[in-house]
TIMARDO-414774 format. One record per residue (C-alpha): z, x, y. Coordinates in nm, 2 decimals. Layout:
<rs>
((Z; X; Y))
...
</rs>
This chain:
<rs>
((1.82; -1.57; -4.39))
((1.83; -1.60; -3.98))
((2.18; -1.70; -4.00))
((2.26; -1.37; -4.16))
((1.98; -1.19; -3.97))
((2.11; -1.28; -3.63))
((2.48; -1.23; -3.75))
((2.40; -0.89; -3.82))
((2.25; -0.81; -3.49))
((2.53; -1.03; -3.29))
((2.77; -0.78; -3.50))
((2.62; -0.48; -3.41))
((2.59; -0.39; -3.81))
((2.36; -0.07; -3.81))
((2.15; -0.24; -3.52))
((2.14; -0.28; -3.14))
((2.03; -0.45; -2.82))
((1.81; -0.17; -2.69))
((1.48; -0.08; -2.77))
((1.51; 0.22; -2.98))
((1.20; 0.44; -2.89))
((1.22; 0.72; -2.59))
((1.05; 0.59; -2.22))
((0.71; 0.76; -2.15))
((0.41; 0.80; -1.92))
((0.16; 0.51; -2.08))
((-0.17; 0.54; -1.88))
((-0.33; 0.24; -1.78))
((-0.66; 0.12; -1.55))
((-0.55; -0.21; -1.27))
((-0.78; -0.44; -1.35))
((-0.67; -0.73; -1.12))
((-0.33; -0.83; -0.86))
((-0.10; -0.94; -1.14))
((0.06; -1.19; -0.90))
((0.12; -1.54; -1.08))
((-0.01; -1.44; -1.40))
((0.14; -1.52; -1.74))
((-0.01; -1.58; -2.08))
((-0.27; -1.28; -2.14))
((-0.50; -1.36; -2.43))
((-0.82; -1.13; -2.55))
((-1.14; -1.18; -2.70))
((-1.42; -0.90; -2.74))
((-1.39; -0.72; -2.44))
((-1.34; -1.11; -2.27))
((-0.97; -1.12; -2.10))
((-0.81; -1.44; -2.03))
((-0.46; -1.52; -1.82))
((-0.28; -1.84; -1.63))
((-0.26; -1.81; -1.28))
((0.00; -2.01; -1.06))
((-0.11; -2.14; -0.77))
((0.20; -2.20; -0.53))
((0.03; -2.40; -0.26))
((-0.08; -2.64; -0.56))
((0.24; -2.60; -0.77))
((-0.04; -2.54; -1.06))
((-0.17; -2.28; -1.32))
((-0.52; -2.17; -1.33))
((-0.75; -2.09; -1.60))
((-0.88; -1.72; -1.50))
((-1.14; -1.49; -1.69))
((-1.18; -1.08; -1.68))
((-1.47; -0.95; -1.82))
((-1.71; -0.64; -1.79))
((-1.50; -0.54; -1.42))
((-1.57; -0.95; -1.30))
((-1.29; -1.15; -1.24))
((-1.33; -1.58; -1.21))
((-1.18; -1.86; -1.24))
((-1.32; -2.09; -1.55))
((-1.43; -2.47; -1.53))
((-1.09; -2.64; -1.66))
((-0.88; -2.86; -1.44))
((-0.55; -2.68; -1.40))
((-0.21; -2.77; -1.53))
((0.21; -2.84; -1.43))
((0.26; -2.56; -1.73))
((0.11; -2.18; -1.84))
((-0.17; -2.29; -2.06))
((-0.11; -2.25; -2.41))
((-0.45; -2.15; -2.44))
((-0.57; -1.81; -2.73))
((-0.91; -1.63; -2.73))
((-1.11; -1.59; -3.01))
((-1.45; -1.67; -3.18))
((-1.65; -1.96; -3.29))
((-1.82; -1.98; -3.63))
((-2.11; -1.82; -3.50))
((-1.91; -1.53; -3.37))
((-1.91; -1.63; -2.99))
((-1.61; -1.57; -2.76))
((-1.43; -1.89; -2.67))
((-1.10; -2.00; -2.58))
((-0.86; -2.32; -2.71))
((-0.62; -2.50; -2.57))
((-0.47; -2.84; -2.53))
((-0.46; -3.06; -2.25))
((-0.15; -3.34; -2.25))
((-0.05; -3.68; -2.18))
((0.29; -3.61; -2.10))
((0.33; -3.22; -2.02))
((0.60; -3.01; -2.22))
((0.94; -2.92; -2.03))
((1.04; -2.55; -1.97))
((1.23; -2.35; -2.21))
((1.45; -2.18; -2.04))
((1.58; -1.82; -2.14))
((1.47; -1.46; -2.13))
((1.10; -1.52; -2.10))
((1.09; -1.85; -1.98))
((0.78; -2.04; -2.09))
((0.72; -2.45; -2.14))
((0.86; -2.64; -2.48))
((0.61; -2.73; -2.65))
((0.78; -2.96; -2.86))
((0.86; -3.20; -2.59))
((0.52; -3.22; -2.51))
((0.33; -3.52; -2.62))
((-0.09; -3.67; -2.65))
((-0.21; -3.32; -2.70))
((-0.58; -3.31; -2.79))
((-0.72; -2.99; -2.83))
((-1.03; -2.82; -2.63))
((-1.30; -2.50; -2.65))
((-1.44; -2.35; -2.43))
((-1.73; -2.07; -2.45))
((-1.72; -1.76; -2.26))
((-2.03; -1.61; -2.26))
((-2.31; -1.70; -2.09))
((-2.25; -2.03; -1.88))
((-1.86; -2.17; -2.00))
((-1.90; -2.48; -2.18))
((-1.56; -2.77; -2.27))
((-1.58; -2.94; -2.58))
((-1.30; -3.16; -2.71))
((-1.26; -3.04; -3.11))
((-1.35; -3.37; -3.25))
((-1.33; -3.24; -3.60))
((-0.91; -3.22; -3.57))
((-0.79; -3.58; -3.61))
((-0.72; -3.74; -3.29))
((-0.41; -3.94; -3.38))
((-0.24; -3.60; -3.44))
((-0.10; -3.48; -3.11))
((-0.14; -3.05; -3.15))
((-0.03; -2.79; -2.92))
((-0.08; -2.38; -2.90))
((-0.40; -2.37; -3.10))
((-0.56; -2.04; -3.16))
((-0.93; -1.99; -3.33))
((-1.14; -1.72; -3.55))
((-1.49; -1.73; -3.64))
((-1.46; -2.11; -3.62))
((-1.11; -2.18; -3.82))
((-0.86; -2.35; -3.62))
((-0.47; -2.32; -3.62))
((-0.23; -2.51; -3.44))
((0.11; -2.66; -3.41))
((0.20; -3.04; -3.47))
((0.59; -3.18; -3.45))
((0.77; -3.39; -3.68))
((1.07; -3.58; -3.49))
((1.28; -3.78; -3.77))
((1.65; -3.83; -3.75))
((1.75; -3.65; -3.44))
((1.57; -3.37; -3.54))
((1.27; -3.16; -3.42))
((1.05; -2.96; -3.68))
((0.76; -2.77; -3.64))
((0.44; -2.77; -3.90))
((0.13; -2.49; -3.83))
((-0.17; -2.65; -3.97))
((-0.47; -2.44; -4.06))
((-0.83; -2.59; -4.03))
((-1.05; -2.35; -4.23))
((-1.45; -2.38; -4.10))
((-1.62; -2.67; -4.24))
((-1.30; -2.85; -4.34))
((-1.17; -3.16; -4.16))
((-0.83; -3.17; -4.37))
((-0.56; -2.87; -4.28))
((-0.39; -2.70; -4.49))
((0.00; -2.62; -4.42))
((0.13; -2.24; -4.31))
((0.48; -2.16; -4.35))
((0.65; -2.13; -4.05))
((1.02; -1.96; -4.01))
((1.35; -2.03; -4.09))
((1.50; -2.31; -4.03))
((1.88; -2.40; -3.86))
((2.11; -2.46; -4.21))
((2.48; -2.60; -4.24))
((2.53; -2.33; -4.56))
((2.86; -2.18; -4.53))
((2.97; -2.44; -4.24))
((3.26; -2.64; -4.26))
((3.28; -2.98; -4.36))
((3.10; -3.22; -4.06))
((2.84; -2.95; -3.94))
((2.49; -3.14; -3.85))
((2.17; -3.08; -3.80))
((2.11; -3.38; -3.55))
((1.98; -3.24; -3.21))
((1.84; -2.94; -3.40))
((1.49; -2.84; -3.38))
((1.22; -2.56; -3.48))
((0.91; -2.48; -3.24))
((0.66; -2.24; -3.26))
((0.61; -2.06; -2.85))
((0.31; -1.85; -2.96))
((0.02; -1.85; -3.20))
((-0.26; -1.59; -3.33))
((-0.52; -1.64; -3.56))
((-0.67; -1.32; -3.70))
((-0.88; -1.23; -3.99))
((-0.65; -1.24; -4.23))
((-0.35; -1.32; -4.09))
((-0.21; -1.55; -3.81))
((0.10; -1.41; -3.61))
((0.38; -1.68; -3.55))
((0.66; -1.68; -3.27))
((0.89; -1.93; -3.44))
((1.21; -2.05; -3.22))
((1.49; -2.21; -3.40))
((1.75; -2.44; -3.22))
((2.09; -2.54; -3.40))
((2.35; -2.45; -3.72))
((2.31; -2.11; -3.84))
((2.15; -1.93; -3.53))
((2.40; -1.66; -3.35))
((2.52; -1.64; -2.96))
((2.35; -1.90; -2.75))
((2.21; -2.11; -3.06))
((1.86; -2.00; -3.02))
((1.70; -1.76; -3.25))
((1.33; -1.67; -3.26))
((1.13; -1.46; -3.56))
((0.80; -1.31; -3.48))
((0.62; -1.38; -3.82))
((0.26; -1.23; -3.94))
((0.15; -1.48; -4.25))
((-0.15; -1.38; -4.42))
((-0.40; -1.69; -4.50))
((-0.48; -1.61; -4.84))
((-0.17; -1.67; -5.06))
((0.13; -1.77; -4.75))
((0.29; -1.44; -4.77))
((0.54; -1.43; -4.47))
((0.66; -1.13; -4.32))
((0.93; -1.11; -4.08))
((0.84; -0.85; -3.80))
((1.07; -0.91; -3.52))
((1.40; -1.11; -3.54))
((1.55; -1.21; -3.15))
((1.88; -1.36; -3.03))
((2.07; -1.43; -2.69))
((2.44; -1.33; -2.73))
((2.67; -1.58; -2.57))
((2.82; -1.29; -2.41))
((2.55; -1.01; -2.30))
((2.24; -0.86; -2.44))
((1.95; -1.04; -2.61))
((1.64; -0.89; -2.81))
((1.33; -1.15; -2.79))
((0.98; -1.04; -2.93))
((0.67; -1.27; -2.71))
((0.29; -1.24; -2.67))
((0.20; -1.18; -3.05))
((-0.18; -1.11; -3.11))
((-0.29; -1.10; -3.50))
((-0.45; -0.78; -3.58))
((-0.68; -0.72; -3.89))
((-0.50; -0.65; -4.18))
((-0.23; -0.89; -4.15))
((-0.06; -0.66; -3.83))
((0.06; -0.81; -3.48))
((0.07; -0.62; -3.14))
((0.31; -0.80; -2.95))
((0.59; -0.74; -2.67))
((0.93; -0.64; -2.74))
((1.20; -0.69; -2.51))
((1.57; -0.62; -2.52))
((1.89; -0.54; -2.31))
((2.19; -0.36; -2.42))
((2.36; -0.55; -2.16))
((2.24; -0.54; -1.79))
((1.94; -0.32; -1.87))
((1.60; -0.46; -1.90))
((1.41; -0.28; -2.15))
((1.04; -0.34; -2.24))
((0.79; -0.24; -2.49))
((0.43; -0.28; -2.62))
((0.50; -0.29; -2.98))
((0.24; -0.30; -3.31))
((0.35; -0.38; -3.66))
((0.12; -0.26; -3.96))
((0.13; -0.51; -4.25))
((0.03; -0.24; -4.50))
((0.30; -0.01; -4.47))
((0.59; -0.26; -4.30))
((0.62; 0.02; -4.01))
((0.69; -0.12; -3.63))
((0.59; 0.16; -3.36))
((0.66; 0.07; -3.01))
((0.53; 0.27; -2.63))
((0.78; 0.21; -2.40))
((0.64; 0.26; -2.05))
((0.87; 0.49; -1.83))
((0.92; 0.31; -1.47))
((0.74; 0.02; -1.54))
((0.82; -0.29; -1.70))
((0.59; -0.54; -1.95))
((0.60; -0.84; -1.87))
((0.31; -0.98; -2.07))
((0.01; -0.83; -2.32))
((-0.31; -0.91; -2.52))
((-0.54; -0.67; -2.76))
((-0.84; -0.69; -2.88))
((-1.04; -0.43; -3.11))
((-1.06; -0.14; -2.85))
((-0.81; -0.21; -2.54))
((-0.47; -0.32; -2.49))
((-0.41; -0.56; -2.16))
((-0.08; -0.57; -2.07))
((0.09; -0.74; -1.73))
((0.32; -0.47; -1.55))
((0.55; -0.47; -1.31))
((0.92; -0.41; -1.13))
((1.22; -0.57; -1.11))
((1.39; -0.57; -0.74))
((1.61; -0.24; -0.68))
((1.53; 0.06; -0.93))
((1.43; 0.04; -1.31))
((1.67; -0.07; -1.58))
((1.89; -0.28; -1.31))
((1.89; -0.64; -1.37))
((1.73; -0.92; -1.59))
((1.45; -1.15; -1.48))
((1.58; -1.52; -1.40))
((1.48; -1.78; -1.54))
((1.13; -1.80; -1.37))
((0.82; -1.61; -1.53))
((0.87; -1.31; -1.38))
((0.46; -1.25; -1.20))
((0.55; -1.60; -1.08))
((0.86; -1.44; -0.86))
((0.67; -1.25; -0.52))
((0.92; -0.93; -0.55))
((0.78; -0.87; -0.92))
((0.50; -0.65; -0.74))
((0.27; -0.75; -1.07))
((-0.04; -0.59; -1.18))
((-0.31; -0.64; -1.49))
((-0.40; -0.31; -1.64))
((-0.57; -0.20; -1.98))
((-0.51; 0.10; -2.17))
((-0.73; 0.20; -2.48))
((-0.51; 0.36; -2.71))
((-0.11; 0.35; -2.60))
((0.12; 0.62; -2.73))
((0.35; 0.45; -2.98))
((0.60; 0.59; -3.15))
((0.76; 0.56; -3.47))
((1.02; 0.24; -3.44))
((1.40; 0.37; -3.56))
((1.61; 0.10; -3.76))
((1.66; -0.20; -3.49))
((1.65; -0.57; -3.46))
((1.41; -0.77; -3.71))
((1.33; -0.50; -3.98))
((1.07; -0.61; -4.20))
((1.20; -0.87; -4.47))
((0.93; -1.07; -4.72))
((0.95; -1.39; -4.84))
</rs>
């Protein structure tokens, strides 16, 4: 399925590179400088980002909440945090995260961001929010398993463990469900195939990897990336995913590519929504135009509706039940001229970043483009 997916789109078959929704006025409230931030995650009203420091050469765990802004009690890290708001079993608002022996490499591309497959000795931590923070190490996940980009609701627990066998790479997402100390298995995305390959095709050196991970009430929202045979342009392919827990169905909501030529389409910053949806980030370039977009997908009726802010750019985004934070910014010279490199862009000091909120943004009905919905 992605080999075809992505051929289509590298073929320019009834889709395209560009985000296919008009650029308009999307008002927003600055909540803090948006300088070195990357990884937005939300929680009831409780907003949560990575800050790098460049003195230190480290990211920062920092906090939003009710107009204050603070840093929170974790040592920082070489890498963005892989860390996702939610709720404990008692309905509290915490965060997860992992901390790491040996720290993942960066993934370099489009929007940048560490492997987390290379990564290795990852235990997994909470933290509380309200009230006075308190770290816990989640002693109820198995400590010989080495986990990465967890992400919690009312007190279940998903999160990403590797497989490395025969030169390749695979990623499982493993779902601890409250009270449970044995996970149960969540499909993931597609992975790279030698079908249709001549003779001597191999999958050694391929890999799957998951960048991003929501848990939601009924759902959890999947960034899968796929590395090898089968996967269009550049060789890596990624599929936003929404899998609902109860019964595995997988929905394909957002299919991205890099063409080994110009132009790439790449979904990010997924947050599951209840009933089964994602709000996430869409961007795309037709070619030497960045375009950007706050994007929701609605499980029930398979429609994608994007808000694609006019003069602006969206560099990063989180929702919770009322508000939609998102990271905006510029790129050097006027709109629309010229790709971020291969650094998080907030990271970069000519970004001119800034952390805003808006309560309700105006999407708008998503033409046929990249990804359309498929089931499995």
């Amino acid at each position: 399925m992605l080999a075809a997916t992505l051929a289509m789109l590298a073929g320019g078959v009834a889709l395209a590179d560009d985000i296919r929704v008009e650029p308009r006025a999307v008002s927003a409230t600055v909540i803090y400088d948006g300088a070195g931030a990357a990884g937005l995650t939300a929680y009831d009203g409780y907003l949560v980002w990575s800050r790098y420091l460049p003195e230190d050469g480290v990211w920062q765990l920092m906090q939003w909440h009710d107009g204050v802004v603070s840093s929170l009690p974790v040592l920082p890290r070489s890498v963005p945090f892989d860390v996702s708001a939610g709720s404990s079993a008692t309905g509290r608002p915490v965060v997860v995260f992992s901390r790491c022996r040996v720290e993942p490499k960066q993934l370099v591309g489009v929007m940048p961001g560490p492997r987390w497959e290379t990564a290795s000795g990852c235990s997994l931590y909470q933290l509380g929010l309200a009230g006075r923070p308190t770290l816990s190490r989640l002693n109820r996940i198995r400590p010989r398993l080495s986990l990465t980009t967890p992400s919690i609701y009312r007190g279940q627990i998903a999160a990403v463990q590797y497989e490395r066998s025969g030169g390749r790479t695979r990623a499982h997402v493993l779902l601890w469900r409250r009270g449970s100390p044995r996970p149960v298995g969540l499909p993931g995305g597609s992975p790279p195939s030698c079908a249709g390959y001549a003779k001597g095709c191999s999958l050694v050196g391929s890999r799957t990897a998951v960048d991003a991970l929501s848990l939601g009430p009924v759902s959890a929202a999947i960034l899968w990336r796929v590395e090898g045979p089968g996967v269009t342009g550049t060789g890596t392919g990624w599929e936003l995913r929404t899998t609902t827990l109860a019964g595995h169905r997988s929905v394909i909501v957002q299919s991205g590519y890099t063409s080994g030529a110009c132009g790439f389409h790449q979904p990010f910053a997924p947050t599951a929504t209840p009933g089964g949806g994602v709000t996430y980030v869409d961007w795309a370039s037709p070619c030497e135009q960045l375009q950007t977009a706050l994007a929701r997908f609605r499980l029930s009726t398979l429609q994608r509706s994007e808000a694609r802010p006019a003069s602006t750019y969206v560099f990063g985004a989180a929702s919770d039940r009322t508000s939609t934070y998102w990271l905006r910014g510029q790129l050097p010279g006027s709109p629309g001229a010229t790709p971020p490199s291969t650094a998080l862009p907030c990271v970069q000091t000519d970004r001119h970043c800034e952390i805003v909120v808006t309560r309700s943004p105006p999407y708008q009905p998503g033409r046929v483009g990249p990804g359309h919905p498929a089931t499995f």
